[in-house]
N, C-alpha and C positions, 0 to 999 in steps of 0.2 A: 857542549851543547849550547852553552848560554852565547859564544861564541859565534854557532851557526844559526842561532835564531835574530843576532844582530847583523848580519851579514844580509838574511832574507826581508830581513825590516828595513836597511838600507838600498838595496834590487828594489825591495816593492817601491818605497819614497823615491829611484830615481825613475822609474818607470812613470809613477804617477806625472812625477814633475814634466817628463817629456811632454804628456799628455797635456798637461794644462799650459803648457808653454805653447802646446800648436795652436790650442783653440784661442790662446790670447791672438798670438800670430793670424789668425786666421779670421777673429770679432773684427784687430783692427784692420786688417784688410777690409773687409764688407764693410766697417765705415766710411774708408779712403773708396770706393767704389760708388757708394749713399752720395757722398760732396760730389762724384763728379757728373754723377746722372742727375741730383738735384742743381747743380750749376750748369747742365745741359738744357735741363726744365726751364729754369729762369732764363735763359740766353733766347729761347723759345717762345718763352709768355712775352717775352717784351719786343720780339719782331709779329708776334701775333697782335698786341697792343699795335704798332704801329700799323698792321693790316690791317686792324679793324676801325680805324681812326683816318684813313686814305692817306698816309701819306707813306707809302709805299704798298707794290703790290703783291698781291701774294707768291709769285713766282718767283720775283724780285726777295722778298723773304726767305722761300725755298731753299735758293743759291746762298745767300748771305747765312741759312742757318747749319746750311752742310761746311758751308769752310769753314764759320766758326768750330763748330764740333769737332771738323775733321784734325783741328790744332789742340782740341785735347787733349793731355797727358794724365796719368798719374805718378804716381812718385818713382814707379819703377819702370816707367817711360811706356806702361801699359798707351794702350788705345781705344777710343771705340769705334765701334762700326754700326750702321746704319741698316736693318733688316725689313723689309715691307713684311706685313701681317702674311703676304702671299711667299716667301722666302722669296724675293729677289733681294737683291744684295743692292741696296741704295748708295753706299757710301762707304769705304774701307779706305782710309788715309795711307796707307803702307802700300795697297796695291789697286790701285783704279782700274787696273785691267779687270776685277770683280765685279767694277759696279755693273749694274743690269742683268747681272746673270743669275738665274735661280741656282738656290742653296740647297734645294728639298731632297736632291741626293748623294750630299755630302757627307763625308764622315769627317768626324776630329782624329788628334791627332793617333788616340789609342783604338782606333776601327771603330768605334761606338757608331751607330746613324744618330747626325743631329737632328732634333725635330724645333725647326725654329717654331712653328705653329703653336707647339705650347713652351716654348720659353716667350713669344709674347700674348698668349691667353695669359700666362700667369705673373707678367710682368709689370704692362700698361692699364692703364683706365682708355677704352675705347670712344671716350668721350672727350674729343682734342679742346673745346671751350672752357673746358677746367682745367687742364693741362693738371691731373694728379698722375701719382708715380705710386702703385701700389707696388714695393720693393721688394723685390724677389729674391735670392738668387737661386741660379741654376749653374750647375758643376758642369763641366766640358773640358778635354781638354785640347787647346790648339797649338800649331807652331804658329810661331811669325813667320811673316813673311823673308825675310833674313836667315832664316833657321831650313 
């Protein structure tokens, strides 16, 4: 008996451990995700600074802010993509043939319908002069574009 109750006590401790292994996995992921949309922000606030200051325009920013972004990485060679509050698809680094096209009846990669509308209700501050990131995230799951 004492036997099979250290056998279940070692099940339960691997079990737990898995569990708290994803979530660490998983915190740091949504930090590495925080840097890169906070380093997206500041890349933003300071061609915005230069908008607001003339010496460059704002279209002229536009362009300079989607190629910077579009060279974003993260560590696991993730990417971001660029969604208008109306789901068109502004800027996808991987596949341009995306940009301009509405997203609104798309599915990811497991049929789910994405709803970009509230992944940026509950992402952005709708107020571009403060340029804040109220930090979300929202689960999806996509291919790459390669896949």
């Amino acid at each position: 008996m004492p036997l099979i109750l250290s056998w279940m006590g070692l099940c339960a401790l691997t079990v737990w451990h898995a569990f708290q292994t994803r979530d660490l996995q998983l915190n740091e992921r949504k930090h590495e995700l925080r840097d890169v949309v906070e380093a997206s922000y500041s890349i933003i606030a300071g061609l915005n600074r230069r908008v607001q200051s003339g010496a460059m325009t704002e279209e002229a920013a536009k362009q300079q802010a989607l190629a910077r972004l579009g060279d974003l990485r993260t560590a696991d060679n993730g990417y971001l993509t660029i969604i208008s509050a109306s789901s068109v698809m502004v800027m996808h680094p991987l596949s341009p043939k995306l940009n301009g096209t509405d997203q609104t009846g798309n599915k990811d990669a497991k049929g789910h319908q994405r709803k970009f509308q509230e992944f940026f209700q509950r992402s952005v501050s709708h107020d571009i002069s403060r340029l804040t990131c109220k930090c979300s995230f929202q689960q999806h799951h996509a291919r790459r574009p390669s896949s």
